[in-house]
Every structure is written in C-alpha cells, then in structure tokens.
C-alpha positions in Angstrom: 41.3 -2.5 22.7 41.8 -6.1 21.3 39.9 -7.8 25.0 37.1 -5.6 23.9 37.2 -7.2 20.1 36.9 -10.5 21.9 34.0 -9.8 24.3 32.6 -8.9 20.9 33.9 -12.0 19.1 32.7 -13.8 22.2 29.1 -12.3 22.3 28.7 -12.5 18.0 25.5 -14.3 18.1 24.5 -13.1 21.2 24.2 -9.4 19.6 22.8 -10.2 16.5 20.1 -11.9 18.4 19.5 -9.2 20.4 19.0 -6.8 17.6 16.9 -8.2 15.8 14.7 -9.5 18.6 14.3 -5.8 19.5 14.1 -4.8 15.9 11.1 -7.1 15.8 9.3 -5.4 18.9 10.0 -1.7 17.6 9.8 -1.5 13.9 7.0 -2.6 12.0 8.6 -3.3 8.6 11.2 -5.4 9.9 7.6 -8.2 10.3 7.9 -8.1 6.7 11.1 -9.1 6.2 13.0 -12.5 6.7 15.8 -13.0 9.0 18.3 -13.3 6.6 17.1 -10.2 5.1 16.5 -8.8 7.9 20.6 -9.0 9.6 21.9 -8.4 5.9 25.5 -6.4 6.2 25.0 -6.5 10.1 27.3 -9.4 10.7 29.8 -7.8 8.0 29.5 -4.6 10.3 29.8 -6.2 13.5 33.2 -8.0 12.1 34.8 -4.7 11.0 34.0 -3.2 14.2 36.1 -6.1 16.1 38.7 -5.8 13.2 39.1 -1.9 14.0 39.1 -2.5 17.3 41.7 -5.5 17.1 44.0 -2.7 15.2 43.7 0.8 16.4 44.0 2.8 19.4 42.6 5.9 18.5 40.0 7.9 16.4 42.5 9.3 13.7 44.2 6.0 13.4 41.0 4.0 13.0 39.4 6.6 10.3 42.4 5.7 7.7 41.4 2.2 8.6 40.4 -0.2 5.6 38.0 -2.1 7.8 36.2 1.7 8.3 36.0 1.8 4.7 34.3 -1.4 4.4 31.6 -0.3 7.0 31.0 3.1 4.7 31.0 0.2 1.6 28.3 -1.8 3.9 26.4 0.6 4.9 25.6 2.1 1.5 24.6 -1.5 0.8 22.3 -2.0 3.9 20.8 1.5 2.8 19.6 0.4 -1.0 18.4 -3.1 0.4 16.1 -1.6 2.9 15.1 0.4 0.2 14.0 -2.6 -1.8 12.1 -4.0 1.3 8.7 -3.7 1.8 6.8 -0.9 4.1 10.5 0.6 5.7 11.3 4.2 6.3 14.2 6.3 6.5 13.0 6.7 9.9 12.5 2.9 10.3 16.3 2.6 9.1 17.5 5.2 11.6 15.7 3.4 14.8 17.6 -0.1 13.5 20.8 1.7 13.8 19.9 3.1 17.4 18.7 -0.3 18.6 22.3 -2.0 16.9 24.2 0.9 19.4 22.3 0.5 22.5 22.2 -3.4 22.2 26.4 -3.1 21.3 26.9 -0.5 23.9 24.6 -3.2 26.7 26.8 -6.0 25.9 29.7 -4.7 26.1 28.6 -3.0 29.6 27.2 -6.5 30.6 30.6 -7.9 30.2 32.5 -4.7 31.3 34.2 -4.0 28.4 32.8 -0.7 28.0 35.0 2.5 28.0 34.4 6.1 27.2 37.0 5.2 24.3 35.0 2.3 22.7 31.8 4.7 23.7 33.0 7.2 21.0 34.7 4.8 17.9 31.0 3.2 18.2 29.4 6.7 17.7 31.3 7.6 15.2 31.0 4.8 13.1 27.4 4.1 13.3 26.7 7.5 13.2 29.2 7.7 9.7 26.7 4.1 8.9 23.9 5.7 9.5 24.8 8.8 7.5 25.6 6.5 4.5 22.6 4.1 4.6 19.9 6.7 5.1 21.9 8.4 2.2 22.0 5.6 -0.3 17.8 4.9 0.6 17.1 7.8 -0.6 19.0 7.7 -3.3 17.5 4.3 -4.2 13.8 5.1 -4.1 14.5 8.6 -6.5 16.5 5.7 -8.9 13.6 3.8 -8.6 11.0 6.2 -9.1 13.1 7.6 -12.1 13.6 4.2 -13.7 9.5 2.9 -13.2 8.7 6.6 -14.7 10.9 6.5 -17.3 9.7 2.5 -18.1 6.5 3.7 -17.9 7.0 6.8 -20.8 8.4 4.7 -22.8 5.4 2.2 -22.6 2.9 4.5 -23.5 4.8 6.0 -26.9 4.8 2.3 -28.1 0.5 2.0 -28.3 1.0 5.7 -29.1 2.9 5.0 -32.0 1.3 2.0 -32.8 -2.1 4.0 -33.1 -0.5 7.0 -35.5 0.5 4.6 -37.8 -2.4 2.7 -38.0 -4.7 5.9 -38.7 -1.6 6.8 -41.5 -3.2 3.5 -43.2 -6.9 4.4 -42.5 -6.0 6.8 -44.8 -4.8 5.3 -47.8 -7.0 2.2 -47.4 -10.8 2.0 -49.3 -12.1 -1.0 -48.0 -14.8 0.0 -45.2 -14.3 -3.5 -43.4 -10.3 -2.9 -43.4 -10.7 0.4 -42.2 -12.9 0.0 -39.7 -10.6 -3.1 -38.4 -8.1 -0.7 -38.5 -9.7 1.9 -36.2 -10.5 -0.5 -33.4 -6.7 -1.5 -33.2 -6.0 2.2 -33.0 -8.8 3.2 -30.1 -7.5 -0.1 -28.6 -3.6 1.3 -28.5 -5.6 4.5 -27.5 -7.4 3.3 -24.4 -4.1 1.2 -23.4 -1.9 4.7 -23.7 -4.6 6.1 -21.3 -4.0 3.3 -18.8 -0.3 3.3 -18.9 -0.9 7.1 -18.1 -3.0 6.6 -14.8 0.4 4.2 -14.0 3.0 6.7 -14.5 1.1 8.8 -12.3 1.0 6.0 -9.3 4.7 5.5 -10.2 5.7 9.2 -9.1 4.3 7.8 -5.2 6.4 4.7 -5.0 7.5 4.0 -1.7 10.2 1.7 -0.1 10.0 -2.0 -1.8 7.3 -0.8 -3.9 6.7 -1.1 -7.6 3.8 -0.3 -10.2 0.2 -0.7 -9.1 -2.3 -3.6 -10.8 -5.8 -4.0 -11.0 -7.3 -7.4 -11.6 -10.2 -8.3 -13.3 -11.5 -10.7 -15.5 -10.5 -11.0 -18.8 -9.6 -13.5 -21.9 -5.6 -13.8 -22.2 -5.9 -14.7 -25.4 -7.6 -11.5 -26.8 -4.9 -9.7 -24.9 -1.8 -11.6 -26.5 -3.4 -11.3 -30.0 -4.0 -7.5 -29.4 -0.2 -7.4 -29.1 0.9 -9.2 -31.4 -1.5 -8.1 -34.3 0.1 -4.5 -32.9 3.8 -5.4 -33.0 3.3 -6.9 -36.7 2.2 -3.5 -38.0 5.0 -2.1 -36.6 8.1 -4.5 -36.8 9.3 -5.7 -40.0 10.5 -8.8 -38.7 8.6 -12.0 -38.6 6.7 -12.8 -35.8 4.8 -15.9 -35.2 1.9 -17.0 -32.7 1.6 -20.4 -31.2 -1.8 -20.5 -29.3 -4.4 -24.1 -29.7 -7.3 -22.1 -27.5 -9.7 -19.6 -28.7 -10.4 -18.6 -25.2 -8.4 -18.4 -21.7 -10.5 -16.4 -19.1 -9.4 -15.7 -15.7 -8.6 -12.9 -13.6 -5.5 -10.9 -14.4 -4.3 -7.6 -14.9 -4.7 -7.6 -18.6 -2.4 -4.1 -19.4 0.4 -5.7 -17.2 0.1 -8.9 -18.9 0.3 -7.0 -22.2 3.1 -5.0 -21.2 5.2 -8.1 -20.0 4.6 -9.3 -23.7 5.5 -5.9 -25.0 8.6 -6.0 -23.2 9.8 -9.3 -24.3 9.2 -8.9 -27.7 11.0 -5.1 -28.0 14.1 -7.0 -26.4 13.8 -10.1 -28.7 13.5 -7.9 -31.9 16.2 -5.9 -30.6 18.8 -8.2 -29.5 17.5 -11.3 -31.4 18.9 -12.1 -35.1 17.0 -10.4 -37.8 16.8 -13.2 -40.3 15.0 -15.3 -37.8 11.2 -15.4 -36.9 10.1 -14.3 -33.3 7.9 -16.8 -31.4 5.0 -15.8 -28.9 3.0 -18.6 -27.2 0.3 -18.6 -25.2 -0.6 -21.9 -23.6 -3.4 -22.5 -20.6 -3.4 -25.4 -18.6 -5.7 -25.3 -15.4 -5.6 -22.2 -13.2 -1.8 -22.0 -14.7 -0.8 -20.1 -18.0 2.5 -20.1 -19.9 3.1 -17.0 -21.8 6.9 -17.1 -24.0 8.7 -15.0 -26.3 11.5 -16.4 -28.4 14.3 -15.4 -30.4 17.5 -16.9 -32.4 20.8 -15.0 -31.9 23.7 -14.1 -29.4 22.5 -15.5 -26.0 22.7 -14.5 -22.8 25.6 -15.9 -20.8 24.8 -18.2 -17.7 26.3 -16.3 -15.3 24.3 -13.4 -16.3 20.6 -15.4 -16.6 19.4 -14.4 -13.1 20.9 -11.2 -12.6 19.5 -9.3 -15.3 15.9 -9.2 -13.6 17.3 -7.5 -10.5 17.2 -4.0 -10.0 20.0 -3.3 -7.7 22.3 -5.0 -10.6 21.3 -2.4 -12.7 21.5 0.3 -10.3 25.4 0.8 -9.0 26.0 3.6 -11.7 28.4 2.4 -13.7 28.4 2.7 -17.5 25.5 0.8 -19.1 26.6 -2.5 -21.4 24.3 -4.3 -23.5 23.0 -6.5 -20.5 22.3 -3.8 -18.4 19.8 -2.2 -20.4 17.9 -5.1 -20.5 17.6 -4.1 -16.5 14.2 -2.3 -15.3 11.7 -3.9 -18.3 12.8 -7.3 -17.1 12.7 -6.6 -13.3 9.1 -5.6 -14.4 8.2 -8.8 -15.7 9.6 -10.5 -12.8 7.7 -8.4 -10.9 4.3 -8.6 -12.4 4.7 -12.5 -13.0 5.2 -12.3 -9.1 2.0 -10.7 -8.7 0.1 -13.2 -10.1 1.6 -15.7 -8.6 3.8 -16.8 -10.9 7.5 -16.8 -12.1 9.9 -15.6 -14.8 11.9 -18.6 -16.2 15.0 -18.1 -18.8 16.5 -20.4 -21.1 19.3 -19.5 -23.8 22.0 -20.8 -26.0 23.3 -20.5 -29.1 21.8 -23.3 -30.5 18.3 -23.3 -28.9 18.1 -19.6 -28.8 16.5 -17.2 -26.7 13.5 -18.0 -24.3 11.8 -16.3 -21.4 8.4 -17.3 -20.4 6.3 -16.5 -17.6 4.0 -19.4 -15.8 1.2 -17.2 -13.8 -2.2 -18.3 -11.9 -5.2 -17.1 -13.9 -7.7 -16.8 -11.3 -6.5 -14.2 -8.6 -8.4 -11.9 -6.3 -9.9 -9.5 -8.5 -9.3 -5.3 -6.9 -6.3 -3.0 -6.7 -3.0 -3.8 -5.4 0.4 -2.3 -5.1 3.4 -4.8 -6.3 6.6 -4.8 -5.2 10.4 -4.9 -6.3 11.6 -7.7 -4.8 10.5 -10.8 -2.4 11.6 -10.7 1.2 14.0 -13.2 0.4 15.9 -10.2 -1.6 15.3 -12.1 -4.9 
C-alpha cells in the first residue's frame, strides 16, 4: 500500500482543500468558523492515514497500529473542539466526516489508487473517528452544561449568603438609618440571587460553543462595583480596598455579569492571595473603554500557566484537579463575558508585584438579549 500513501502524500493539500471547500457549501456552522479552526486534527488524520498505509497490509495488522491510536487520540480532540465552536451539531460533525471519505475515496480514484483494500481501512477508521468525535461532543457539551450549572449554583449562594447575614445584623442593630441601609443591601443580594436563577435555567439549554446568556442595558458601573464590594466587606474578614476617582460611569452593560466577573475575581484573590495583605478593586472609565481590576499579594501564577487557565478544554481532560485548575470555569467566564462586551481579560503576576487581572470592556454596546459563547473562532 505504500504507492497509495504517496498519491496521498502527493495530493495533501489538494484534499484538504477539497474538504473544506465542500464543508463550506454543505454545513452551515463551518461559516462560523476560521480555516484554521476549521481543518484542526484533519491534517494530523490525513498523516496517520498515509503512516498506516506506509506500514500495514491488512486490517488486523493496522488496528495494533500506533498511528490508529493517534487517529482515536485525534478524533476525540476534533470531537470536544467542534463542541466549543459556535452553531455545530453532532449531525453537522457526522456530514464533515462523510465529506472527508468521499473527497479521500475521489482522489484516490482520480489518481487510481483506489482498491477495495484501501476502500475498507478508510471505513473503518473514519467510521472508528467518527464514533470517537461524536462521542467526546457529547461528552463535552454535558461537561459544559455541568460546569456553567454548577458555576451558576454557586453564584447565587454567595448574594444568598450575603443577604442572611445582613438580616442577622438587622437584628441586633437599633439605629433606624443603619437598618434600613442594611435591608436594601440585602433586597439588593435578593434581586441579584433571582437573576442568577433565571441564568441557571438558560444554562441547562446550552448548545455547541455556547455559554451563559446576557442582557444589556444601561446602567452606572460604578453603583455595580460598589454593590460588590460593600457586599464582599461584610462578608470577608480580610481587607479590601476600592480605587475609583468617578462618581458615575453610565453605559450599557450587563450589570449582573459585570458583577459576577468582580465576584469571581475577588473569591479567587481572597482565596489564593496572602491573608496579611489588602485586596485591591479598581474601577477606572476612560471614553467608551472601562478598566475593571482585582489585586492580590501572594504565590503567583506561573507564566506558562497565565493563558491557559481561562480555557475550558484545559480544565476539562479529567484528570485530578490541582490548585490551577480550579481556578478553570469562573475564569473562562470572565473571559467570556469581557468578550461579550467587547473587551479582554489581561493577567499580570509575580511575586513581587503580586496578583492582577483586569478586564478592559466597551461601555456602550447594543442594548437586548444575547447568547455568549465559549470560545472565539480562533479557538482562543
């Protein structure tokens, strides 16, 4: 079989470019995606095709093959990035696999290297592929869907708590002005708890790519940071400061997710940041562009591990959670949500400037409903 690897050697590029110009035509979420996205683990497959090919004879041979281990490693991978990719199917996934056969099978006709041999190592190992991406997608969204519910839950026992033990000082307190202070804070955690509810509940429908759903509307940033941080100073014992000149940043946001980002940053700078030093939120507005930052002395994160933690598939293989990890789905959130308002996530640490993360956002975005999503189409 090794003048059929080299028709396929031969014909690489021509292949993939067949593919995906087909893919293009037939499968709608494939628009969405990038090129690069788009051929992922393809070439990777296409080489341990030739590679089995270049090696074995037969069927039984060729399934103790390495190289068809690889393409089971591969496809699992292709599976959990189309999974991440906005608007695709399992059925979507399927049809790419059927195009990658018939455009394989046409080539290899074209240049009559075809064989009822070759015909039936090419079923079964795109039919194994297929088996194991459509497999790992599924597996991906119910991780997913598990991991945004479970963020969710835990979200809405913080304002939860928050609230119980502000109505525990209501009742020891006898100044009315205090008191009734007090109970807007805990309506206020209230309302938010009701919100992060109506989430969870769009969180069980998450699709492929797909993430928590936002509304925007206008609101004041600043009465949204100091919500949370008058909150998280009830509740933590450790010093927390905020840095904000303006008494007023309006724009059009999603005002829960912008509180939640904060909430998130702060539960992950009290608990990995050093006790004995002061935790730092500030809020700064400069056009249509906001910086939002949380920071924290103590052990920082290494640099190899600075972009990683914000992905999801990182945090998604199964293996045993370490300290990193579990930093995993609230930071892919922020990213996320900083994403949907146009924005970014950016990370600085070291042991002697500590800990900071900020987010830079646009203030003024279309104001409605939308559906975020995991990750870019860049795989990002």
């Amino acid at each position: 079989m090794k003048h059929i690897a080299q028709v396929i050697i031969d014909r690489h590029q021509e292949i993939l470019e067949l593919w995906e110009a087909t893919v293009k035509k037939r499968i709608i979420a494939s628009l969405y995606t990038n090129n690069i996205v788009l051929r992922d683990h393809l070439p990777d497959m296409l080489n341990d095709i030739t590679d089995i090919l270049l090696r074995y004879d037969s069927l039984p041979d060729m399934t103790k093959a390495e190289s068809y281990q690889e393409i089971v490693a591969n496809s699992t991978d292709h599976g959990r990035h189309r999974a991440t990719s906005e608007a695709y199917t399992i059925d979507q996934l399927i049809h790419e696999y059927i195009i990658f056969h018939r455009t394989l099978t046409e080539v290899l006709r074209t240049h009559g290297a075809y064989t009822s041999e070759v015909g039936d190592l090419l079923k079964y190992v795109l039919e194994t592929a297929m088996l194991q991406s459509c497999s790992s997608f599924n597996l991906s969204l119910q991780e997913m869907q598990e991991k945004l519910v479970g963020t969710l839950a835990h979200d809405i026992r913080n304002p939860i708590g928050a609230a119980y033990g502000l109505l525990e000082i209501i009742g020891r307190e006898k100044d009315p002005k205090k008191i009734d202070t007090l109970r807007q804070m805990a309506q206020r955690s209230l309302k938010k708890s009701l919100t992060l509810t109506e989430g969870l509940l769009d969180a069980v429908t998450v699709k492929a790519g797909e993430g928590m759903m936002l509304m925007f509307a206008e609101g004041d940033l600043v009465k949204e940071v100091e919500t949370v941080y008058q909150e998280a100073c009830h509740i933590y014992s450790q010093k927390i400061r905020l840095e904000c000149s303006t008494k007023e940043i309006k724009g059009i946001v999603d005002g829960t997710a912008i509180r939640r980002v904060l909430e998130n940053l702060l539960t992950n700078a009290i608990k990995y940041g050093d006790i004995n030093s002061p935790i730092t939120i500030s809020l700064k507005g400069e056009g249509d562009q906001v910086r939002l930052s949380v920071h924290n002395y103590g052990n920082p994160i290494p640099p190899e591990k600075q972009q990683s933690i914000f992905n999801y598939l990182t945090h998604s293989s199964g293996e045993k959670a370490t300290p990193l990890q579990s930093w995993g789905m609230g930071l892919t959130l922020v990213k996320v949500i900083a994403k949907a308002h146009d924005g970014q996530v950016l990370l600085t640490s070291s042991e002697e400037e500590g800990t900071r993360f900020t987010i830079e956002f646009n203030k003024n975005n279309k104001p409605g409903k939308i559906r975020t999503h995991v990750f870019d189409n860049a795989g990002s």
